[in-house]
N, C-alpha and C positions, 0 to 999 in steps of 0.2 A: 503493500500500500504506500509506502512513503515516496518510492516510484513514482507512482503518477501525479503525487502533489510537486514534486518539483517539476515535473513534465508539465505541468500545467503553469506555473511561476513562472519557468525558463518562456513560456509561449505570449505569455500577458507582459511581459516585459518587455520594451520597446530600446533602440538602441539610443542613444543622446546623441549621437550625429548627425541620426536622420535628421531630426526634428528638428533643427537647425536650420539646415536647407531648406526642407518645408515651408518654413516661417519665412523666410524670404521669398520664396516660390509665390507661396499664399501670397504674400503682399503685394508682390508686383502684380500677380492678377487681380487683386483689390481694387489697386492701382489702376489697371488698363479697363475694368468693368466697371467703376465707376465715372471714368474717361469717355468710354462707351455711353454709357447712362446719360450724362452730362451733353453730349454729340446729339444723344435722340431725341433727350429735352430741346434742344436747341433748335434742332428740325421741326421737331414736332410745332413750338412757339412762331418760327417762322412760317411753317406752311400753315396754320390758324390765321395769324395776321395777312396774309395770301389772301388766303379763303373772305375774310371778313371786306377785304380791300375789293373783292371781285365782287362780291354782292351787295357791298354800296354803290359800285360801278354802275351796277347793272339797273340795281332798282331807281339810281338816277337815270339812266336813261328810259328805262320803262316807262317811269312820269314825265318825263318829256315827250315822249313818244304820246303817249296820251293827253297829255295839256293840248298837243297843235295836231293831235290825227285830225282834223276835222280843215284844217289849211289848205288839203289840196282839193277838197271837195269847195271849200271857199272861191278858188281862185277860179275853178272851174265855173262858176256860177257867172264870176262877175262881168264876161265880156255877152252874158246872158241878160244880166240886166242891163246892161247900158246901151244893147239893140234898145230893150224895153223904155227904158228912159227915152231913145230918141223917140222913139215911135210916138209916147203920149205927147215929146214938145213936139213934135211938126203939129200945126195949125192948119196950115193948106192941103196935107192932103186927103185925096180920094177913099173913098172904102175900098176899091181895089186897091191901093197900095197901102192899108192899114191892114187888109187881107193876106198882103202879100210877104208884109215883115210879123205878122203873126206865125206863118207858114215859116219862116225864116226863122223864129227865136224857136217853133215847134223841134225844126230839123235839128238843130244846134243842143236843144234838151236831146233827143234821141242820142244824137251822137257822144255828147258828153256822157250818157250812161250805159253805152256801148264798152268806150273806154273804162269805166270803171266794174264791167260786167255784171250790169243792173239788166235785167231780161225781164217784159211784161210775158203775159199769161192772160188768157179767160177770151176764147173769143165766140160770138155766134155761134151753134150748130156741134162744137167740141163736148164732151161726154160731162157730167159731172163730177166731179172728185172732190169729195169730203174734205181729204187731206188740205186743197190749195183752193176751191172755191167753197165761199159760203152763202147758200141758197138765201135771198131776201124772201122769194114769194114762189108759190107752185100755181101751174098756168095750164090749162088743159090744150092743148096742139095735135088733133089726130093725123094733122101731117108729119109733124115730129116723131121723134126716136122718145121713148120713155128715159128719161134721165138727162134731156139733150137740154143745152143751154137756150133758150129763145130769148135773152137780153144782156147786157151787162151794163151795170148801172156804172160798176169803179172795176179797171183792171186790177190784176194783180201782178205782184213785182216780187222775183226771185234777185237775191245776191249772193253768188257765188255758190247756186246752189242752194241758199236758203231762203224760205219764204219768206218775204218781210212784210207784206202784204197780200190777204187773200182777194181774188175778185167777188167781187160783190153779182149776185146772178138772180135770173128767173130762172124756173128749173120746168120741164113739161114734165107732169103727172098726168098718167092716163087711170 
């Protein structure tokens, strides 16, 4: 028995050299991990203020974007009114040429919502659709198709694909 107590002393017992080294070892790695540590704080601190820097960027511009989206729609209008403007100062003219620059400001709307891809809808004779027309009155028409439009009070106006206005309709009910 006394064997194995010293067998087991001899095994628990460590050499005082090692331990030495070690503690040096240890420390430099201390040393370079908290180096490291220190590195990723510092990353980490800078890419936050990044981040923060970008998203003030951004949501300044977003509100600018929004304060003046309505600018190019503005500008567009205004060479609309100031047909209109002249049309009411002339004095002298004719009904045909107040007819003629009505037709004139008419084209110039079309076109201006061409360009902005504003698209009417809702015409005579076209089927009914819940979705984009809204029935004002039902009209009995045995010439007509059941569900067929027979008037339209207000067109309606798609933007980009979405309704922004339904037309306004008679609807034939048989």
């Amino acid at each position: 028995m006394p064997k194995s107590k010293q067998t087991t002393k001899q095994k628990t017992q460590k050499p005082k050299g090692k331990k030495k080294v070690s503690d040096k070892q240890n420390s430099v790695k201390k040393n370079d991990f908290q180096e490291q540590v220190n590195n990723l704080q510092d990353k980490h601190l800078r890419l936050k203020a990044e981040f923060e820097n970008f998203r003030r960027r951004k949501s300044d511009e977003i509100s600018k974007l929004l304060q003046f989206e309505g600018e190019t729609v503005i500008k567009g209008f205004l060479p609309i009114l100031d047909d209109l403007e002249r049309m009411v100062e002339s004095k002298n003219s004719s009904e045909e040429s107040l007819l003629d620059g009505i037709e004139l400001v008419k084209n110039k709307i079309r076109k201006f919502f061409e360009d902005l891809n504003v698209e009417s809808f809702g015409q005579k004779g076209e089927m009914m659709d819940p979705v984009i027309h809204e029935a004002m009155l039902t009209q009995e028409d045995k010439d007509a198709e059941n569900d067929a439009i027979l008037e339209v009070f207000e067109k309606g106006y798609t933007y980009r694909d979405k309704v922004i206005r339904h037309a306004k309709v008679i609807v034939n009910k048989k």
